[in-house]
N, C-alpha and C positions, 0 to 999 in steps of 0.2 A: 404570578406567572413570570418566568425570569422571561429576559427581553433578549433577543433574537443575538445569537456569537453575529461574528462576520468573517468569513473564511474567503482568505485569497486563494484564487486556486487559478489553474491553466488548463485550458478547453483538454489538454491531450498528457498534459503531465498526470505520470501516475502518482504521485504522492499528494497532492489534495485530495485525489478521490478517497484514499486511503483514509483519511480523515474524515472526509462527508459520508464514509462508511457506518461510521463510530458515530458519530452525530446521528445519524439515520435510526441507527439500532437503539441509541440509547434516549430517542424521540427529544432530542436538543434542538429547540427549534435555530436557524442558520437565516444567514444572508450568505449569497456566494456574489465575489468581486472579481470577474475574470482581470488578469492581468497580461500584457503583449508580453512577452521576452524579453523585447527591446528596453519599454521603461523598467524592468527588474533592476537594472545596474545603476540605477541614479534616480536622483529624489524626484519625486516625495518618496518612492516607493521603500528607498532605500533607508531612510529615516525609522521605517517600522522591521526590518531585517537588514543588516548591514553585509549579509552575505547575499541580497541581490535573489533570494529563493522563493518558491514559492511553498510548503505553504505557510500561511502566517494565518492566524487568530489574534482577533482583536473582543474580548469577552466584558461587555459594558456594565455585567453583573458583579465583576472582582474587580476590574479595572487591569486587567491581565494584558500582554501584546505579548505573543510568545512563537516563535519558528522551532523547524524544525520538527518533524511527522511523530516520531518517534514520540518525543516531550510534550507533542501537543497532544496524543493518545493517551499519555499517563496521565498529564495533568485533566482530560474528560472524563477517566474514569474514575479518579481522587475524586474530582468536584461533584462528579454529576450521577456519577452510579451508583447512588446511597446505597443500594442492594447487592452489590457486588454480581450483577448480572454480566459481565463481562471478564469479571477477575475473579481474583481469588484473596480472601483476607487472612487465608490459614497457613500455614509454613509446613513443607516447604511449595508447597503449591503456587504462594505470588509470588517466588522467587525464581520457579519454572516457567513461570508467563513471561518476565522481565527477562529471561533466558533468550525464548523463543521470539520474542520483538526484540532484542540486540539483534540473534542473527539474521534477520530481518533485515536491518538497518545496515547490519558490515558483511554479510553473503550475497543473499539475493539482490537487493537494490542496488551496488555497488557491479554486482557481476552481470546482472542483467541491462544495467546502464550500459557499463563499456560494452555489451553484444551491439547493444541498438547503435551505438556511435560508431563503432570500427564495420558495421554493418551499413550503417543509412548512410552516415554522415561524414565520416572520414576522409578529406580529398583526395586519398590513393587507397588502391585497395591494394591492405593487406593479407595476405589468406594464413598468414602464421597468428597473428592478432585473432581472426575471426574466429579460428581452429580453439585458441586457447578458449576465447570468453564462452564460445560455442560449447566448451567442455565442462565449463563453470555453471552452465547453467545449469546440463545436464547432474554436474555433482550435487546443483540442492537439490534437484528432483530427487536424486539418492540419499541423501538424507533425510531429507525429510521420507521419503516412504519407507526405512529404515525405522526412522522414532515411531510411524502409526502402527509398525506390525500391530495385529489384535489391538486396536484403538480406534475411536469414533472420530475422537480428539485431540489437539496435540498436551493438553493438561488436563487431566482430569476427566468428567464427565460430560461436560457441557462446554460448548462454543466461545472460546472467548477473545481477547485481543491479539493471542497469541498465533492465533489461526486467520483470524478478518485481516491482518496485518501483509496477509501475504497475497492480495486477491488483487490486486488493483496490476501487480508487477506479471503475475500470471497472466492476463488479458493483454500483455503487450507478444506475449508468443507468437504471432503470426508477423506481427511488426517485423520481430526478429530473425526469424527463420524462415518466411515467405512460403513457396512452394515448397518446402522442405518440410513442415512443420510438421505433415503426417508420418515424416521419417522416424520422428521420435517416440512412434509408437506409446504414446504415453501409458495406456490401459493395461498393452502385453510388460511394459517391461517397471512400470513403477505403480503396480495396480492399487496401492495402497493409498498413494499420494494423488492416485485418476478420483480412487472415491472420495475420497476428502474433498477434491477440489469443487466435484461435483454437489456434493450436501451444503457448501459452504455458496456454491451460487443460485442452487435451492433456497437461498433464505430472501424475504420480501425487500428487507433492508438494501442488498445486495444486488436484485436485480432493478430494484430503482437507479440504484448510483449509476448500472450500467446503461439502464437508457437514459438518462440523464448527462450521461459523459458522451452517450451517441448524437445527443443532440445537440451538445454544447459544440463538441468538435464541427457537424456541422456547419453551425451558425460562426463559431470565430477562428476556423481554419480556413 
């Protein structure tokens, strides 16, 4: 029985949960290490990620330390999904996955980041800033309901990285957009991408990390 990853993550950061998604799904059994903010920028922490992020795996069955959400998804379903239940082995189909987790990593997470910051956290409010990222986010909703026309999934038949990938940054919506959030009509105007999201938080995996992330938040917020 391989022995337990260890996954750094942060009670409210989306992108560990993204990971203990993948973990979850693909019954890898885990340690999770919450980590403050504060110590991310300096050792030890820094010594296992030199960019100070979270999330980090420490995998005591390869002798692995690897960051970075994106590489640490690829490198679980290399190691760990002998059956290709998350991927795909056939061409061009893994080529479509690795598509759809880029834009993952340089659309969504990048354009939903700066909403939350020029929204929450910004010492002035900007309303040109806000307008923009406000619009970006709207554009993945457009894409992506654009690729599911007539599709369950964004590859192929079946559920896989390329979709889990995008579940942890959707749950930050109301973070985002507050009172506002029913403005966005999600159902009437990107009904494509409402069902998706919906099937995709229908799965058991899925709604653990969520109450898991509810609890974590919280005990260490």
């Amino acid at each position: 029985m391989s022995k337990p990853i260890v996954l750094y993550s942060h009670a409210t950061g989306p992108n560990p949960w993204k990971v203990a998604i993948i973990l979850e799904e693909l019954k890898v059994p885990y340690t999770t290490k919450f980590i403050n903010m504060a110590d991310m920028k300096k050792p030890p922490f820094e010594t296992l990620n030199p960019n100070g992020r979270v999330p980090v795996i420490e995998d005591p069955n390869t002798g692995i330390t690897l960051w970075e959400s994106g590489a640490i998804i690829e490198y679980l379903v290399q190691t760990y999904d002998t059956t290709a239940t998350l991927t795909y082995t056939s061409s061009p189909e893994r080529f479509y996955v690795s598509q759809w987790l880029h834009f993952q990593m340089s659309g969504q997470g990048p354009y939903f980041g700066q909403a939350v910051w020029f929204t929450r956290f910004h010492e002035e409010s900007l309303p040109s800033a806000k307008k923009r990222y406000h619009d970006q986010v709207k554009r993945v909703f457009y894409v992506l309901d654009k690729a599911l026309e007539g599709k369950q999934w964004l590859v192929g038949n079946k559920c896989t990285i390329a979709d889990l990938s995008f579940v942890t940054w959707d749950l930050m919506l109301p973070f985002i957009f507050g009172d506002d959030t029913g403005s966005l009509e999600l159902e009437k105007n990107y009904p494509n991408y409402f069902a998706w999201n919906k099937r995709l938080m229908e799965r058991s995996a899925v709604k653990k990390i969520v109450k898991d992330k509810t609890e974590a938040t919280a005990v260490h917020e």
